[in-house]
C-alpha positions in Angstrom: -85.8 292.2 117.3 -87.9 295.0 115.9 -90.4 296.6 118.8 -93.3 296.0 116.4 -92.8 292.5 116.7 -94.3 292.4 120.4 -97.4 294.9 119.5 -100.9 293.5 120.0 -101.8 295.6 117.0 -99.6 293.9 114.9 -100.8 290.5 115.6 -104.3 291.5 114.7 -103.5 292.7 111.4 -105.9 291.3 108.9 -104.6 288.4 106.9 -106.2 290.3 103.5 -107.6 288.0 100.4 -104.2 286.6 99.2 -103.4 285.3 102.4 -106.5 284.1 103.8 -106.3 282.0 100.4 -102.9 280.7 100.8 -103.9 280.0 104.2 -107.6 278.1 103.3 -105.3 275.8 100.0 -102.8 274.7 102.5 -105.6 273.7 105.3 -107.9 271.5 102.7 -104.9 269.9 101.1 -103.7 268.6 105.2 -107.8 267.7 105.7 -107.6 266.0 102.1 -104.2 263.8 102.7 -105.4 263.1 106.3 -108.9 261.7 105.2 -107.3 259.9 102.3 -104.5 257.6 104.6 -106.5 257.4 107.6 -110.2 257.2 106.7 -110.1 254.8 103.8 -113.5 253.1 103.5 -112.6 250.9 100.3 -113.5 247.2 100.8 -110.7 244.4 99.9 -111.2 242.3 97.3 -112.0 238.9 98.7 -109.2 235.8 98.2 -111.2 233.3 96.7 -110.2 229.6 97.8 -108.3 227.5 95.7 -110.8 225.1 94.0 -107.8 222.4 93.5 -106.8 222.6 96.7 -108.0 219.7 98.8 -106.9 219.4 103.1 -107.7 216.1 104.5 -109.5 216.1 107.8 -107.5 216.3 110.9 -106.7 213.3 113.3 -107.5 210.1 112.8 -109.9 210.7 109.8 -107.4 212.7 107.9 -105.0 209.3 108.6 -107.6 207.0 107.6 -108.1 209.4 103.7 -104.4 208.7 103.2 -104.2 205.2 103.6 -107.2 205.1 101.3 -105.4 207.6 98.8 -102.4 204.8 98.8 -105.0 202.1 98.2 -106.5 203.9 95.6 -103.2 204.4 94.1 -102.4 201.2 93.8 -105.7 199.6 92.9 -105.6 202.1 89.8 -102.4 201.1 88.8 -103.0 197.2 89.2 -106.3 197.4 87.6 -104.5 198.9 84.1 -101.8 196.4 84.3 -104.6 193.1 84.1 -106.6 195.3 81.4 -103.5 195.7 79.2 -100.6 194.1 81.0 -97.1 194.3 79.4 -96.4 192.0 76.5 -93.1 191.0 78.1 -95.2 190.0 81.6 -94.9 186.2 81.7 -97.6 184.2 82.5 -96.8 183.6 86.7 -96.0 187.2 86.5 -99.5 188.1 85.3 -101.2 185.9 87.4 -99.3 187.4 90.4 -100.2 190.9 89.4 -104.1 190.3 89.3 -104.1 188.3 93.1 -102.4 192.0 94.0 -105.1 193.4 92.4 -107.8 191.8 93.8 -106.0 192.1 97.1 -105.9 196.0 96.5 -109.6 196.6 95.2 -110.7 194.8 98.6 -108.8 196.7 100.9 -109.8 199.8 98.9 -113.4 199.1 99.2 -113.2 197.8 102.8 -111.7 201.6 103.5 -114.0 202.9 101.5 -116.8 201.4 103.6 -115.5 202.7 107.4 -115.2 206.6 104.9 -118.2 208.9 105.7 -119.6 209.2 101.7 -121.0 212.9 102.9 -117.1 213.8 103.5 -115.8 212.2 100.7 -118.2 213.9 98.7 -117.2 217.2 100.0 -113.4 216.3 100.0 -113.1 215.2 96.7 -114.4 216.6 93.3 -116.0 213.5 91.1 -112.9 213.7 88.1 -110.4 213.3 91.0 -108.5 210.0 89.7 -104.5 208.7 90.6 -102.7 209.7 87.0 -101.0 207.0 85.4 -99.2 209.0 82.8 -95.8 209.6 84.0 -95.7 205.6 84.6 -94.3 203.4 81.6 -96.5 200.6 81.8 -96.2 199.3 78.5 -92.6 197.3 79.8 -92.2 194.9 82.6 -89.4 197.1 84.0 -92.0 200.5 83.5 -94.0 198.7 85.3 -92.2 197.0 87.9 -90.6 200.5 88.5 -94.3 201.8 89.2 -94.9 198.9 91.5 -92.2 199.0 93.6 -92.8 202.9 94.3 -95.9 202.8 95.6 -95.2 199.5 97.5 -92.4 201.0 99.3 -94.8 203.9 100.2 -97.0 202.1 102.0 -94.6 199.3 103.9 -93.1 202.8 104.7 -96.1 204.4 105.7 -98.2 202.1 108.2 -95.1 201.7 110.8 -95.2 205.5 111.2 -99.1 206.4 110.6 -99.9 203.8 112.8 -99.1 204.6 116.2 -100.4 208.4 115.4 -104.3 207.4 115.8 -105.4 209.3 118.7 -106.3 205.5 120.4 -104.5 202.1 120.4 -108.2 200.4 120.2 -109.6 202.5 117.1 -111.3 200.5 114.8 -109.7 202.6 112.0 -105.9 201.8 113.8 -106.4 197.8 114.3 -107.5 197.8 110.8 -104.3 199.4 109.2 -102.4 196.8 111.5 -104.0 193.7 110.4 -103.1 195.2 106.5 -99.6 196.3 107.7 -98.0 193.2 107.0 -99.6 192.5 103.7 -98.4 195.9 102.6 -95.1 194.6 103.9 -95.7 191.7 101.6 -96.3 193.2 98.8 -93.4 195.1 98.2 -91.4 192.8 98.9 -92.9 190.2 96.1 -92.3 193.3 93.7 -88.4 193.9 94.9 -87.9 190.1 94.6 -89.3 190.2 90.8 -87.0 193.1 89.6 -84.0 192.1 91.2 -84.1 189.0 93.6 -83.1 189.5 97.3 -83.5 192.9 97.4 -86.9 193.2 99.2 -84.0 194.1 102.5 -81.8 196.1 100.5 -80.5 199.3 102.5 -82.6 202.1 100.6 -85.7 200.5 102.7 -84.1 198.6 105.7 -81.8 199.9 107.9 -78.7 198.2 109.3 -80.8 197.1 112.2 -83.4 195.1 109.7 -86.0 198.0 110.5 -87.8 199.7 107.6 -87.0 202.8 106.8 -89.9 205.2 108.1 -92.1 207.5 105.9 -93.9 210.0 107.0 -97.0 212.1 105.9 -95.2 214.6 104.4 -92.8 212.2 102.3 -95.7 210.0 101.1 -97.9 212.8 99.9 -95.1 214.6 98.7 -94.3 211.1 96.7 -97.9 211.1 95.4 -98.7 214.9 94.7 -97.6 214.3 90.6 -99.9 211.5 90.7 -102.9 213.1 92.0 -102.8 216.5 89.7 -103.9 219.4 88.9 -105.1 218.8 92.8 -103.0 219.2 95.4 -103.7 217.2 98.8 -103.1 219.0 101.6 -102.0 217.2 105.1 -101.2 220.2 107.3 -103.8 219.3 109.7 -102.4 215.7 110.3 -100.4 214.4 113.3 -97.2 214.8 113.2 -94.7 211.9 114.5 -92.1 212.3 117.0 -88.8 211.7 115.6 
């Protein structure tokens, strides 16, 4: 190592011009890259909520909204089949179909009446409607095929739904058991039209006579094509124990 490397006068040489602006570029590019990664001050842009998005309530109120989105269901389906029913409907048939319906629209209007109207309002736009599109109505079979769907739903859904409500003596629970076993009822009517016997056939009963359950989950994944372009969300919802 040279001597001149240890001198004090050597260290205190001036830098000169060229250096001192080598020196000063480097600094402000460190200062620049520095305040750019660690002092951003940009504001994100805000994630705007989906406006066909729509949660239901949680506990028992967000329980109650689905059994009145099944009711609904149904009531909208019944309703099209006594305005235009099936031209190979007999008669018994027909008349069957509009004592269903005028079981549904009471039950739907009876849930209706225990609803806040402030939440409804707020949960649901005024065009939101059950689709009846992907349904062929226009046959007996279409239509018996659409009636037994959602009548399955719901004999599936009050066994389960029903013991989730937060008390045995809620209004809102004693309710959904008195309807239980019309539900019940009903789909098994529908069964017996399409194919007689087969309201206890083993895609809804067990081999202990139980129905099969469905939960939440299934049933609104069973109605989310019906209810587009919303979606209904039941993330906040009880969840059964298995």
């Amino acid at each position: 190592m040279s001597e001149h490397s240890h001198s004090p006068a050597w260290r205190a040489q001036p830098l000169g011009r060229r250096g001192f602006l080598r020196v000063s570029a480097a600094s402000a590019a460190t200062v620049a890259l520095v305040a750019a990664t660690g002092c951003d001050t940009s504001t994100p842009t805000p994630e705007l909520p989906d406006p066909h998005l729509l949660p239901l309530p949680a506990d028992d109120n967000g329980l109650f909204y689905q059994t009145y989105l099944l009711a609904l269901a149904k009531s909208t389906l019944y309703q099209k089949v006594v305005e235009t029913p099936p031209a190979d409907l007999t008669a018994p048939e027909r008349a069957l179909f509009l004592n269903m319906y005028d079981h549904e629209v009471a039950y739907r209007e009876l849930l209706r009446y225990y609803l806040d109207p402030a939440l409804t309002a707020q949960l649901f736009p005024t065009d939101f409607a059950f689709n009846l599109s992907s349904f062929t109505l226009s046959t007996r079979a279409g239509l018996l095929a659409a009636a037994q769907k959602l009548e399955d739903l719901a004999a599936a859904f009050y066994p389960v739904i029903i013991p989730l409500f937060s008390s045995a003596a809620s209004y809102q629970r004693q309710l959904l058991l008195k309807a239980s076993s019309v539900q019940a009822r009903h789909a098994a009517v529908v069964r017996d039209l399409l194919v007689p016997g087969s309201f206890a056939n083993d895609d809804v009963v067990d081999a202990a006579g139980q129905l099969l359950p469905k939960t939440p989950v299934e049933v609104n994944a069973a109605l989310a094509p019906f209810f587009a372009p919303y979606v209904i969300s039941v993330a906040s919802l009880p969840v059964p124990v298995v």
